[in-house]
Backbone and ligand atoms as CSV (ligand in chain L), in Angstrom:
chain,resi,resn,atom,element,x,y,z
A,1,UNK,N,N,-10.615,10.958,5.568
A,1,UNK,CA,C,-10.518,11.732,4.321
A,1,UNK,C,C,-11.756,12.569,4.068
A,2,UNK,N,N,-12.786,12.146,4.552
A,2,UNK,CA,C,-13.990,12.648,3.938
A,2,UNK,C,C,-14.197,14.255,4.489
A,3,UNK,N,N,-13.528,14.553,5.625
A,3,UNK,CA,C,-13.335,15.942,6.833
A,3,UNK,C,C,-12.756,16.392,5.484
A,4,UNK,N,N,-12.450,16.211,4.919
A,4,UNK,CA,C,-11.598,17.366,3.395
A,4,UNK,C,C,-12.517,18.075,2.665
A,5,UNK,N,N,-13.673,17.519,2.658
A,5,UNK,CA,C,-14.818,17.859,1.770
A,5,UNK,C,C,-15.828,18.962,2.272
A,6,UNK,N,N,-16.150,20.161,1.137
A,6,UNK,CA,C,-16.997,21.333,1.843
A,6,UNK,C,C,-17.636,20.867,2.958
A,7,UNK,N,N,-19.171,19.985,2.132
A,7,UNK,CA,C,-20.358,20.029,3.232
A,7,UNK,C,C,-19.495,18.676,4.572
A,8,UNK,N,N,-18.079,18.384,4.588
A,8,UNK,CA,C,-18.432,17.712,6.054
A,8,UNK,C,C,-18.231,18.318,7.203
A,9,UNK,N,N,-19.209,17.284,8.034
A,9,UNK,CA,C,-18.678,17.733,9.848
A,9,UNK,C,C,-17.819,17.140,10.531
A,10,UNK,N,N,-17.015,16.182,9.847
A,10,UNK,CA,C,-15.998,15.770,10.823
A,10,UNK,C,C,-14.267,16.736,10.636
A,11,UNK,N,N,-13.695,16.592,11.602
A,11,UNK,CA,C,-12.561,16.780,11.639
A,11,UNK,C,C,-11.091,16.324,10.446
A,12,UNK,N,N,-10.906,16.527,9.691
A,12,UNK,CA,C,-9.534,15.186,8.742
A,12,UNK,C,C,-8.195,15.028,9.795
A,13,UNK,N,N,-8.436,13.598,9.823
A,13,UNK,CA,C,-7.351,12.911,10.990
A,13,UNK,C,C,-5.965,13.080,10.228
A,14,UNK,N,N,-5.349,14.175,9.625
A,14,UNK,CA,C,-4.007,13.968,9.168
A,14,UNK,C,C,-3.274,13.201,9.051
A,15,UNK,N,N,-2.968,12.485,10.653
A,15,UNK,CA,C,-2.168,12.167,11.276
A,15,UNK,C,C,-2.677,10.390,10.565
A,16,UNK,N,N,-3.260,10.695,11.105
A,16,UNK,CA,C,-3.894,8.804,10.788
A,16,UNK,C,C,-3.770,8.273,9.087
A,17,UNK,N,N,-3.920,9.778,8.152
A,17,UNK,CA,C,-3.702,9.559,6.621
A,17,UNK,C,C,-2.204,9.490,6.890
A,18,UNK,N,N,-1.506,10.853,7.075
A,18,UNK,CA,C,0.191,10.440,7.160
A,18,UNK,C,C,0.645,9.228,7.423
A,19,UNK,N,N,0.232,8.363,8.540
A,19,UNK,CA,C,0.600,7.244,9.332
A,19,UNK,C,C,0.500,5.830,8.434
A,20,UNK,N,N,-0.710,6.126,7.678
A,20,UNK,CA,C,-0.869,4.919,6.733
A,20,UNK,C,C,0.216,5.341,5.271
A,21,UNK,N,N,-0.319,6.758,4.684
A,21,UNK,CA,C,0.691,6.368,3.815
A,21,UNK,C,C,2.207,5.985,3.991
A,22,UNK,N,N,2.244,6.504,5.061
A,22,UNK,CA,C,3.874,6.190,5.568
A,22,UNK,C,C,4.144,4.769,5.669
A,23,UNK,N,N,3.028,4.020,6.270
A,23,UNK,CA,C,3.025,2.415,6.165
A,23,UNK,C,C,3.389,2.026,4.793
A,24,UNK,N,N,2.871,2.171,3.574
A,24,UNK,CA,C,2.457,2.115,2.340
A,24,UNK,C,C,3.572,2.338,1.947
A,25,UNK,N,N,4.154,3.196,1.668
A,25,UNK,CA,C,5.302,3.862,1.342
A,25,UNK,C,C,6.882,2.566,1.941
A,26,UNK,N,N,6.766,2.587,3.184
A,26,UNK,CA,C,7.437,1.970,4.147
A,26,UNK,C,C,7.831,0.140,3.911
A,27,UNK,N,N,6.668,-0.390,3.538
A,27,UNK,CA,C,6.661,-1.655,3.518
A,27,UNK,C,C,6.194,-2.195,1.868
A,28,UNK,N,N,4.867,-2.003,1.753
A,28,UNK,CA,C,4.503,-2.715,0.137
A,28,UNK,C,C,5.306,-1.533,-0.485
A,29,UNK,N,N,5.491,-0.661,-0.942
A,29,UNK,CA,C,5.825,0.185,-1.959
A,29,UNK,C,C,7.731,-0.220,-1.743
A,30,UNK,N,N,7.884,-0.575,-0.694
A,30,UNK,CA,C,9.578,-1.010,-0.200
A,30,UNK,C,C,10.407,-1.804,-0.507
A,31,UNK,N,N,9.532,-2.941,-0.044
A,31,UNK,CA,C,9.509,-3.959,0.279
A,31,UNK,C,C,8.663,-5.383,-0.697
A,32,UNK,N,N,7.255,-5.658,-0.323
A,32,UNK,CA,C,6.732,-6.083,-0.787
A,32,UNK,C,C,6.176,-6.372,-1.990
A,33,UNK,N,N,5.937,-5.488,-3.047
A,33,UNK,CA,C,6.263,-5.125,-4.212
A,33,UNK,C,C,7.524,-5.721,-4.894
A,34,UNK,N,N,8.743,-5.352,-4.373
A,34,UNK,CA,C,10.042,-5.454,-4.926
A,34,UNK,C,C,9.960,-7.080,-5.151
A,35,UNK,N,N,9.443,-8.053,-3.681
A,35,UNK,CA,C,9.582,-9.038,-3.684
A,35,UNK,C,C,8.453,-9.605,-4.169
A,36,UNK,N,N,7.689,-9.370,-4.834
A,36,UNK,CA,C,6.331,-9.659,-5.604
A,36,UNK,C,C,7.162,-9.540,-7.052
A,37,UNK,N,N,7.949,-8.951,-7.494
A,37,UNK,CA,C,8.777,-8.354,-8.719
A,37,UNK,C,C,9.725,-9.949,-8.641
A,38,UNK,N,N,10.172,-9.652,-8.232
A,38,UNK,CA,C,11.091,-10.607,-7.872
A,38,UNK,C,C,10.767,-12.408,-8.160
A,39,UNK,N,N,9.317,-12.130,-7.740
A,39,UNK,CA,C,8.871,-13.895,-8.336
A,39,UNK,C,C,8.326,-14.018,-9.393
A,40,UNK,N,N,7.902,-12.476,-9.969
A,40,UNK,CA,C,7.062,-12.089,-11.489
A,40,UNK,C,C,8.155,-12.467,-12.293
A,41,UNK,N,N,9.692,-12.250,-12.030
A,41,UNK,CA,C,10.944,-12.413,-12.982
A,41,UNK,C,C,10.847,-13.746,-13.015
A,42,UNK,N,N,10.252,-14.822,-12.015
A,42,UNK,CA,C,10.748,-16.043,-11.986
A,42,UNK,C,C,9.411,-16.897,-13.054
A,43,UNK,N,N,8.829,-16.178,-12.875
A,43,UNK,CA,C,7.398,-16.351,-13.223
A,43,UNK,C,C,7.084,-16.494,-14.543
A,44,UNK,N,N,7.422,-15.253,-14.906
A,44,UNK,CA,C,7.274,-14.702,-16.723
A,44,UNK,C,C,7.723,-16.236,-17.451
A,45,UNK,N,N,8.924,-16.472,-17.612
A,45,UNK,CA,C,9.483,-17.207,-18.465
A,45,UNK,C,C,8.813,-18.118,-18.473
A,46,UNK,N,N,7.922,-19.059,-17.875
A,46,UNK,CA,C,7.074,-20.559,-17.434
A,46,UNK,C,C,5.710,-20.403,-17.733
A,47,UNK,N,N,5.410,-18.966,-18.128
A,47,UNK,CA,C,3.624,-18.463,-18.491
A,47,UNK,C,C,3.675,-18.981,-20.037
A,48,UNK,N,N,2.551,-19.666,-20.041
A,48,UNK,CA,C,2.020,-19.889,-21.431
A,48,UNK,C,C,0.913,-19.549,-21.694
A,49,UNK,N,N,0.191,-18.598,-21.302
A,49,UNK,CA,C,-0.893,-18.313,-21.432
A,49,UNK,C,C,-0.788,-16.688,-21.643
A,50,UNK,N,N,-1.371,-15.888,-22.982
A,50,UNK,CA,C,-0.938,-14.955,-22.999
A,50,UNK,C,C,-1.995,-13.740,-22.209
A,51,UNK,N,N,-3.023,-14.061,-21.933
A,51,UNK,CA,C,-3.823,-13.324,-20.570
A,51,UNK,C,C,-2.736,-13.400,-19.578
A,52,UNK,N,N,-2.384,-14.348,-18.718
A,52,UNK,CA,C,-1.533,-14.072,-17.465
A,52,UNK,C,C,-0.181,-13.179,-17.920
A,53,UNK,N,N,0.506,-13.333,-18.980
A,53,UNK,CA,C,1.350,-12.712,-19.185
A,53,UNK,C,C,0.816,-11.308,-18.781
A,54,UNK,N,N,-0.066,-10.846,-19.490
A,54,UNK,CA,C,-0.493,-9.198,-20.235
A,54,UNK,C,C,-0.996,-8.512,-18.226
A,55,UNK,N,N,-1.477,-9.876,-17.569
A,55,UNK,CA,C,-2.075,-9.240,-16.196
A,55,UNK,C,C,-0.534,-9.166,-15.475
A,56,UNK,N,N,0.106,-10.056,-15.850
A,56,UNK,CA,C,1.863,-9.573,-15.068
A,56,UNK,C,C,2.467,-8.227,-15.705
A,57,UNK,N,N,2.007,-7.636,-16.825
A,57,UNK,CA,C,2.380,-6.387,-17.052
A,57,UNK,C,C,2.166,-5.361,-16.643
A,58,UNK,N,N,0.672,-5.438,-16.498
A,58,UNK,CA,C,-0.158,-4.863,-15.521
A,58,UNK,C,C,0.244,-4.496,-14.157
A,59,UNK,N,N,0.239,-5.746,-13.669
A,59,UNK,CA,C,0.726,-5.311,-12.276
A,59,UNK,C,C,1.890,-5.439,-11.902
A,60,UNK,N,N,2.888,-5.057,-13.109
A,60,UNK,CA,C,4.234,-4.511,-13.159
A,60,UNK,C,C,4.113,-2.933,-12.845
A,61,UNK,N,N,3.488,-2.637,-13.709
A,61,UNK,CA,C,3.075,-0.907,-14.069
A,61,UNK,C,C,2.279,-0.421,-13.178
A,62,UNK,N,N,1.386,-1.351,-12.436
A,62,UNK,CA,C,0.767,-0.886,-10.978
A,62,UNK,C,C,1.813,-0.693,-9.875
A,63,UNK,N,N,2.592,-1.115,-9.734
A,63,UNK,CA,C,3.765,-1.305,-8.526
A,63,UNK,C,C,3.609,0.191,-8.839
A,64,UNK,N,N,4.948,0.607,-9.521
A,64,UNK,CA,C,4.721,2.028,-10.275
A,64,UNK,C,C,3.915,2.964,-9.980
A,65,UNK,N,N,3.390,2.963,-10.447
A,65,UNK,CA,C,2.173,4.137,-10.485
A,65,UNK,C,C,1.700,4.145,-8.739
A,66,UNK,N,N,1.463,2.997,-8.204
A,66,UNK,CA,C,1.417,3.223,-6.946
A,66,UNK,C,C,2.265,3.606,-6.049
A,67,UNK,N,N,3.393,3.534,-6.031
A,67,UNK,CA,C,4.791,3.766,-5.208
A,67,UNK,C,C,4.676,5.460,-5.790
A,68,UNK,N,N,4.263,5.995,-7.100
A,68,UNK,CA,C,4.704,7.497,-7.298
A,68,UNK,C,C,3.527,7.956,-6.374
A,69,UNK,N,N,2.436,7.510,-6.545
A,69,UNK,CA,C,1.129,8.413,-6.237
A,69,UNK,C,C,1.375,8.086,-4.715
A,70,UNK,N,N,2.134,7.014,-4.239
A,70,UNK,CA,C,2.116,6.859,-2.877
A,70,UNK,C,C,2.734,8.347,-2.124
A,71,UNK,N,N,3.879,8.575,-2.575
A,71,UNK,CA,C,5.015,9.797,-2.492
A,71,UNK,C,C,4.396,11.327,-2.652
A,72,UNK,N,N,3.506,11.096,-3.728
A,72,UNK,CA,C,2.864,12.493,-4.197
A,72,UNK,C,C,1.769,12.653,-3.434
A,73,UNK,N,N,1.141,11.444,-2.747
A,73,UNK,CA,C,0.161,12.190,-1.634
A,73,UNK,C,C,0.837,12.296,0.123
A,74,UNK,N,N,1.985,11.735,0.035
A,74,UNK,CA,C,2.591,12.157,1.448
A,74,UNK,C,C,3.223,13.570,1.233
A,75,UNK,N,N,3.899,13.959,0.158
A,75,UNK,CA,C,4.367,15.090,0.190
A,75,UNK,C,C,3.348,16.776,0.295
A,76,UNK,N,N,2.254,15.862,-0.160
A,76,UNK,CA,C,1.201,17.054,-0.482
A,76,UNK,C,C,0.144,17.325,0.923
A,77,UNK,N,N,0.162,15.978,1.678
A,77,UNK,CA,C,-0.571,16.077,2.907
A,77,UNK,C,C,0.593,16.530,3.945
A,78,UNK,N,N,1.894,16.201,4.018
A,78,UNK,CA,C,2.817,16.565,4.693
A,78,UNK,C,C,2.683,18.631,4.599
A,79,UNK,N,N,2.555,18.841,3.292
A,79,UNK,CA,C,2.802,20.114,2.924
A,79,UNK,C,C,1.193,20.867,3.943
A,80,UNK,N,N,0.670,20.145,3.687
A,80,UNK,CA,C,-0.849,20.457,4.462
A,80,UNK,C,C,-0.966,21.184,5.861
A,81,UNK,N,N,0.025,19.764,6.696
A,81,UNK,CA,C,0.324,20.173,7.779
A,81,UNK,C,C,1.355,21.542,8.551
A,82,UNK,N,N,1.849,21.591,6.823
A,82,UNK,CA,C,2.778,22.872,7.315
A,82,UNK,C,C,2.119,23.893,6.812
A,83,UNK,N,N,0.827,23.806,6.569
A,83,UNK,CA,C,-0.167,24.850,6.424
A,83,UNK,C,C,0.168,26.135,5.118
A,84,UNK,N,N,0.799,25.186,4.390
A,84,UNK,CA,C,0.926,25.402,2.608
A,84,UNK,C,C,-0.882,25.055,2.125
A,85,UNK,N,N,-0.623,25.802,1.542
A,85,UNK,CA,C,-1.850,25.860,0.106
A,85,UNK,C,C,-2.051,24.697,-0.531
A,86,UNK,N,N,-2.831,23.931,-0.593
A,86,UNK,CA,C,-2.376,22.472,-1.411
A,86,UNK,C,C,-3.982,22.641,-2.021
A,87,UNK,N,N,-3.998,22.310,-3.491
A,87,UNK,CA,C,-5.354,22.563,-4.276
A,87,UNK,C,C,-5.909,21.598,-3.848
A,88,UNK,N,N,-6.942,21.269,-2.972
A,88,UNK,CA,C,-7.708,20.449,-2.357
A,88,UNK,C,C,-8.336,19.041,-3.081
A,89,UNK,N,N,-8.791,19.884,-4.083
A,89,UNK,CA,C,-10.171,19.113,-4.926
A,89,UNK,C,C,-8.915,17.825,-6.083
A,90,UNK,N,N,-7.694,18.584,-6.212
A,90,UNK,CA,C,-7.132,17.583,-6.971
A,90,UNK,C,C,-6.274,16.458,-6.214
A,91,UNK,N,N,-6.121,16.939,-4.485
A,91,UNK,CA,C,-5.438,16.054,-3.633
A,91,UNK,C,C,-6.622,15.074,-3.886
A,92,UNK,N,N,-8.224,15.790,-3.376
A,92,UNK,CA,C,-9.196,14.433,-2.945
A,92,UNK,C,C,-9.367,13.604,-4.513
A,93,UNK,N,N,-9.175,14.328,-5.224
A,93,UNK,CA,C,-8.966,13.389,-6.834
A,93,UNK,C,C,-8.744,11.941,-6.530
A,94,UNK,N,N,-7.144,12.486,-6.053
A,94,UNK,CA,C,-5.833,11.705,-6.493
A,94,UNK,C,C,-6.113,10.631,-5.519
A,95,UNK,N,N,-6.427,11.166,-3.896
A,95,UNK,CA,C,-6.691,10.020,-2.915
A,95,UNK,C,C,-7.602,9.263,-3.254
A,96,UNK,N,N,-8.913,9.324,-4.283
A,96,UNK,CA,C,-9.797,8.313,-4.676
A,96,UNK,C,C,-9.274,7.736,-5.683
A,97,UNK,N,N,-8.308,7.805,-6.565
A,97,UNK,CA,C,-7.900,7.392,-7.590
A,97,UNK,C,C,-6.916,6.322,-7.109
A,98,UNK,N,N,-6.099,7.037,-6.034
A,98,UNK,CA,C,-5.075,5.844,-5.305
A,98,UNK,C,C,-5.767,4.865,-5.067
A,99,UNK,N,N,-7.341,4.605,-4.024
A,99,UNK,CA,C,-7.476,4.009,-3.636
A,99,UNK,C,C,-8.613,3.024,-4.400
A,100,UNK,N,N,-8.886,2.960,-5.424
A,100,UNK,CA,C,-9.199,2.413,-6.577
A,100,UNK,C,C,-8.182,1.659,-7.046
A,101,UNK,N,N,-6.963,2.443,-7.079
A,101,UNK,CA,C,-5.676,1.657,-8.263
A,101,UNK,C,C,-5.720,0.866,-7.080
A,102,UNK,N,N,-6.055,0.788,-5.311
A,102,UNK,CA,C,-5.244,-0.136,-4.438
A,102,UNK,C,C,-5.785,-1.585,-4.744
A,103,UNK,N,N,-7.170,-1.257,-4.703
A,103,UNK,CA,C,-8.518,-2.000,-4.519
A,103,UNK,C,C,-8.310,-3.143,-5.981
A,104,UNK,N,N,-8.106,-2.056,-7.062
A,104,UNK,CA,C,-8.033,-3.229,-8.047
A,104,UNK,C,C,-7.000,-3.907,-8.826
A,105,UNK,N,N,-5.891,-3.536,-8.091
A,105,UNK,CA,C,-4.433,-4.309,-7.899
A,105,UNK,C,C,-4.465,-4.786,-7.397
A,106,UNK,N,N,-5.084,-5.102,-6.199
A,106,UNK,CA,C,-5.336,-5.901,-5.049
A,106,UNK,C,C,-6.062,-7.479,-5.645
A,107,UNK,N,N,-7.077,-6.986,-6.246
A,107,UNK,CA,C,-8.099,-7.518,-6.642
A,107,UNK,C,C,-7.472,-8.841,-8.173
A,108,UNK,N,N,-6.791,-7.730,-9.067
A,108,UNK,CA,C,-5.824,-8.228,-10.127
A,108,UNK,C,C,-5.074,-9.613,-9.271
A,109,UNK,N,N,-4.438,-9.013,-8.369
A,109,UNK,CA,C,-3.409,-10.223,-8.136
A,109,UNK,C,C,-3.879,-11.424,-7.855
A,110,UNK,N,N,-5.167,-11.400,-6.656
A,110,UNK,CA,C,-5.870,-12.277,-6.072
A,110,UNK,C,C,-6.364,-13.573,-7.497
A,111,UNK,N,N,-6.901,-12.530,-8.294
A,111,UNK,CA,C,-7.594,-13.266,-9.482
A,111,UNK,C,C,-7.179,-14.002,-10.434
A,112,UNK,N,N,-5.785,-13.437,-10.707
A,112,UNK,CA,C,-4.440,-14.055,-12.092
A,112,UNK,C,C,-3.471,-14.352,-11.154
A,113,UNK,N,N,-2.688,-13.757,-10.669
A,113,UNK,CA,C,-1.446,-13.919,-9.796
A,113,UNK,C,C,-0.857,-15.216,-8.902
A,114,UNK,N,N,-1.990,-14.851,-8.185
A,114,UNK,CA,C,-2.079,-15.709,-6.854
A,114,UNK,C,C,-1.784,-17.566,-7.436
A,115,UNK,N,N,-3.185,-17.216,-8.057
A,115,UNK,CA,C,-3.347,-18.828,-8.619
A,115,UNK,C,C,-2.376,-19.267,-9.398
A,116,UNK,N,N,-1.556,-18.103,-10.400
A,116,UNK,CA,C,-0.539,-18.407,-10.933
A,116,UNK,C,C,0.788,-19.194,-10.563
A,117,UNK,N,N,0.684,-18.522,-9.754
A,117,UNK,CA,C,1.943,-18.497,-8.184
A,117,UNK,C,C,1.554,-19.845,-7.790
A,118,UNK,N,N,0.537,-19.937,-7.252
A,118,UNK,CA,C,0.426,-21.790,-6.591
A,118,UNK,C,C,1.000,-22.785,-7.555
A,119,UNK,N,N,0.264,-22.480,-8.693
A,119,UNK,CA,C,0.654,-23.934,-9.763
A,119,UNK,C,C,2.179,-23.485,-10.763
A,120,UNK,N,N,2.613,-22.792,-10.516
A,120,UNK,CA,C,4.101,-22.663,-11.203
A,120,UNK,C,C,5.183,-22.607,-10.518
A,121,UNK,N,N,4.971,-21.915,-9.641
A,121,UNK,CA,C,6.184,-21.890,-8.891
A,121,UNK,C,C,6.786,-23.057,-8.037
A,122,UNK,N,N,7.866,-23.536,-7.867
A,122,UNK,CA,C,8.525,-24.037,-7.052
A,122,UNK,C,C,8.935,-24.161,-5.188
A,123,UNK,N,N,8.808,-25.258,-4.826
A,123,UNK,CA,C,9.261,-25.216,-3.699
A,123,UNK,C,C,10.831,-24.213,-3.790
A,124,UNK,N,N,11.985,-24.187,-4.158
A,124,UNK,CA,C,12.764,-23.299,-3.882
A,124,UNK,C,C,12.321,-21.450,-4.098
A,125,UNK,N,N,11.334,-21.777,-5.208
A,125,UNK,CA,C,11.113,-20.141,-5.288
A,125,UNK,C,C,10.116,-19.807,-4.106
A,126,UNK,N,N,9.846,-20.344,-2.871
A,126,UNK,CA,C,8.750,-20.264,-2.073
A,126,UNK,C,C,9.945,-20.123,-0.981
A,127,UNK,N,N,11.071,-20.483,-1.189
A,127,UNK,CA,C,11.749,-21.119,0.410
A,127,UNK,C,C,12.350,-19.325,-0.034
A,128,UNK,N,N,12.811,-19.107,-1.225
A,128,UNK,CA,C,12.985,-17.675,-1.148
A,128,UNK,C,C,12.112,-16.371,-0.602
A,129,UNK,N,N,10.929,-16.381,-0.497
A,129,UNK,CA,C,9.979,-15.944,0.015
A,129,UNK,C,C,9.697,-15.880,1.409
A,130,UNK,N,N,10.133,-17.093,2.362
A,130,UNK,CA,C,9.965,-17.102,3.096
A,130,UNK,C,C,11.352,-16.502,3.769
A,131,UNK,N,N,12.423,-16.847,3.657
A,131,UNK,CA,C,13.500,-16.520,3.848
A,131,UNK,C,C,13.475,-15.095,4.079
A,132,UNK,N,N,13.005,-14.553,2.827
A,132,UNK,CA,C,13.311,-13.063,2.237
A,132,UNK,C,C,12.468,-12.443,3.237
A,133,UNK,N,N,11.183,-12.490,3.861
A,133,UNK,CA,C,10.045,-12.407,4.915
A,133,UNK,C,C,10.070,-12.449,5.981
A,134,UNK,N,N,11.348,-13.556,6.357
A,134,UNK,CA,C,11.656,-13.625,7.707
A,134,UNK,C,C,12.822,-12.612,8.364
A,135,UNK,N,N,13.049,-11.969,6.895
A,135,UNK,CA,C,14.296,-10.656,7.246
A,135,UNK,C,C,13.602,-9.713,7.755
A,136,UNK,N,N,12.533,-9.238,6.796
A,136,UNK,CA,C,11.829,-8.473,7.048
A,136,UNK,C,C,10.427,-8.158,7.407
A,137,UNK,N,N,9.945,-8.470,8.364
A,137,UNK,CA,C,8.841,-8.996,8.926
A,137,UNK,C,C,7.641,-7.163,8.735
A,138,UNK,N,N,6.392,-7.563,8.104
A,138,UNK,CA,C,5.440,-6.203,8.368
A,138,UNK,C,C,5.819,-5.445,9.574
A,139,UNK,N,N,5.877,-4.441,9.458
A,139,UNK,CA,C,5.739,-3.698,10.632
A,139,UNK,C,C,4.355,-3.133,11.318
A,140,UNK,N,N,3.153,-3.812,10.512
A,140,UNK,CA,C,2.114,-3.031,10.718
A,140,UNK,C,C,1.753,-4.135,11.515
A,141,UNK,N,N,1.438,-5.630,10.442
A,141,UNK,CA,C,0.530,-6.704,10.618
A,141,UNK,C,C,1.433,-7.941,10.848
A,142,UNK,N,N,2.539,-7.266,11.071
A,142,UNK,CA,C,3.588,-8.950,11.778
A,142,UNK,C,C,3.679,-8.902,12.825
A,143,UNK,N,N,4.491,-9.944,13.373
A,143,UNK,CA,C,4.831,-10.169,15.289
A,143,UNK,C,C,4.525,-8.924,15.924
A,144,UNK,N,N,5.471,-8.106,15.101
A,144,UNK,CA,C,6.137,-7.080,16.173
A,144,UNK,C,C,5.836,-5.829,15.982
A,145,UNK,N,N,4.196,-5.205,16.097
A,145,UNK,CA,C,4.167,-3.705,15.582
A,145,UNK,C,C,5.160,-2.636,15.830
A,146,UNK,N,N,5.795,-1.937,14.983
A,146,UNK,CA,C,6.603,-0.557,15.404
A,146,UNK,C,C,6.051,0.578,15.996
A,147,UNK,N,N,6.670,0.700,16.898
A,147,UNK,CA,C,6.129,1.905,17.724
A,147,UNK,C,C,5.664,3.071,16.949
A,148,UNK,N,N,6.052,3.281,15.957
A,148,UNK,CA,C,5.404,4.346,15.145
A,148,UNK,C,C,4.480,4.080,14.494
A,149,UNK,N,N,4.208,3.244,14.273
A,149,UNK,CA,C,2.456,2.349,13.805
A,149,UNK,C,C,1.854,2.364,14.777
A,150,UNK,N,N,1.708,2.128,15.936
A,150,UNK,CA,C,1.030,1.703,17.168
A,150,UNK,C,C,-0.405,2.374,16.937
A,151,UNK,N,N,-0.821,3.941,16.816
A,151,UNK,CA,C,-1.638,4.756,17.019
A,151,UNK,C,C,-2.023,3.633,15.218
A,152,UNK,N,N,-1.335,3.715,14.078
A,152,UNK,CA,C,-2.548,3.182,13.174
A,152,UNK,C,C,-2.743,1.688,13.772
A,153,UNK,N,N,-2.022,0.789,13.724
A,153,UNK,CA,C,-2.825,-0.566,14.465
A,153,UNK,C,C,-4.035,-0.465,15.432
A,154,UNK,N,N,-4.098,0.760,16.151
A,154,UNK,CA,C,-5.091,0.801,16.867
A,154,UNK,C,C,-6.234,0.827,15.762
A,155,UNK,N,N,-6.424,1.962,15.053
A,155,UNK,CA,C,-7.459,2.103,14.674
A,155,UNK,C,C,-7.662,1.004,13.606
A,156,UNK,N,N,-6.677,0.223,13.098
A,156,UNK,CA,C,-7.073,-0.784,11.956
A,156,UNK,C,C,-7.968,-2.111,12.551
A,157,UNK,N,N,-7.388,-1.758,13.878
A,157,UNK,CA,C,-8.243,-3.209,14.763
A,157,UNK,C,C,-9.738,-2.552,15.297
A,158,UNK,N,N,-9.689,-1.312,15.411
A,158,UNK,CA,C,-11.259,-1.066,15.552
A,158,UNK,C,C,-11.424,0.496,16.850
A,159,UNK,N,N,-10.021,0.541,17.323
A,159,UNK,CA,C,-10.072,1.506,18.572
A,159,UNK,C,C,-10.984,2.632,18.169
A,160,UNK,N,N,-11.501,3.289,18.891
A,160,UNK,CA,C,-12.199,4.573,18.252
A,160,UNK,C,C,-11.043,6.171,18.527
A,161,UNK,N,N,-11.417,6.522,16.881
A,161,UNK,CA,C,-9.757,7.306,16.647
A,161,UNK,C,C,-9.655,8.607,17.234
A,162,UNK,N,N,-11.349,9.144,18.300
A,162,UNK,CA,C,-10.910,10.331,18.787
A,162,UNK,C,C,-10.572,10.001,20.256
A,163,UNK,N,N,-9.544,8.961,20.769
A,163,UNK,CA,C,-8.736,8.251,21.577
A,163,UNK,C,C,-7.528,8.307,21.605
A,164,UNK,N,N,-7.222,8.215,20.258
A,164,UNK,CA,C,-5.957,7.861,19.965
A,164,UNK,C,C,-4.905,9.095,20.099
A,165,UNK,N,N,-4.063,8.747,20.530
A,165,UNK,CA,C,-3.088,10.189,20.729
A,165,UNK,C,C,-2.719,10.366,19.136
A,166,UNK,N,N,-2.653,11.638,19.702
A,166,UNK,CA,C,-2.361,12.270,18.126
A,166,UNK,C,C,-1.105,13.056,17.816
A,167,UNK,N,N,-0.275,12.768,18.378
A,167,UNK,CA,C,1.286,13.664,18.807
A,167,UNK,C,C,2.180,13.560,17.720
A,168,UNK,N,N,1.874,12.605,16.978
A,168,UNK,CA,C,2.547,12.197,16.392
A,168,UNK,C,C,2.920,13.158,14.737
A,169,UNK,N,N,1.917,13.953,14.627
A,169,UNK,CA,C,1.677,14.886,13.822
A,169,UNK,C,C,1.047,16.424,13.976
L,1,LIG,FE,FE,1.370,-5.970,-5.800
């Protein structure tokens, strides 16, 4: 991302931003989320504490906001590549803003959520989880990377990215 910016010298790997948001888009914004929703419904009713409630609202409305901004920066970097005009300074906005909302949704869940989840929930609401998981396995970070991830798995494990084929975009 940073190749976007006047004073840099590197190159912006398009391809490698496309590839992740497409992950993003693809799986948590899909997928994961939905089924994070899904145990928040099971969840809500058994909270007695009105902090955990107000942080399950929260990261109700984060799903949201992340799944739109997910869409609005593939369409706008997609548009990039087709060498449309895209106002720069409010894309690199939006990409630091995404990745803030990621960081501290991330962060939210770990802190209220998580722990929530251990001590309320049920062995059957867990066997649903797993079930539901074993349908649909990551495509990035499960068994079986998808060939169209391949080039980002490389670089998430450490490959160095002016290696990586870039065909893909
Ligand atoms: Fe989430």
């Amino acid at each position: 991302m940073s190749g976007y910016r006047d004073d840099s010298q590197h190159t912006p790997k398009v391809w490698l931003i496309l590839d992740a948001l497409d992950y993003l888009h693809n799986y948590p914004d899909s997928f994961h989320h939905p089924l994070e929703s899904r145990l928040l419904s099971r969840l809500r009713p058994r909270l007695t504490d009105a902090d955990q409630r107000a942080a399950i609202e929260e990261v109700e409305a984060e799903h949201e906001e992340i799944h739109q901004l997910t869409t609005s920066l593939i369409d706008r970097f997609s548009a990039l590549t087709m060498d449309q005009i895209i106002p720069i300074n409010q894309l690199l906005a939006d990409y630091q803003k995404y990745v803030e909302l990621q960081r501290a949704h991330i962060q939210k869940e770990n802190r209220v959520l998580i722990p929530a989840m251990k001590t309320i929930l049920t062995e059957e609401d867990f066997k649903l989880v797993n079930e539901t998981l074993k349908d649909t396995p990551d495509p990035l970070f499960g068994s079986h990377v998808w060939e169209s991830y391949e080039n980002l798995y490389q670089f998430v494990v450490g490959a160095p990215v002016d290696q990586l084929a870039t065909n893909a975009h």
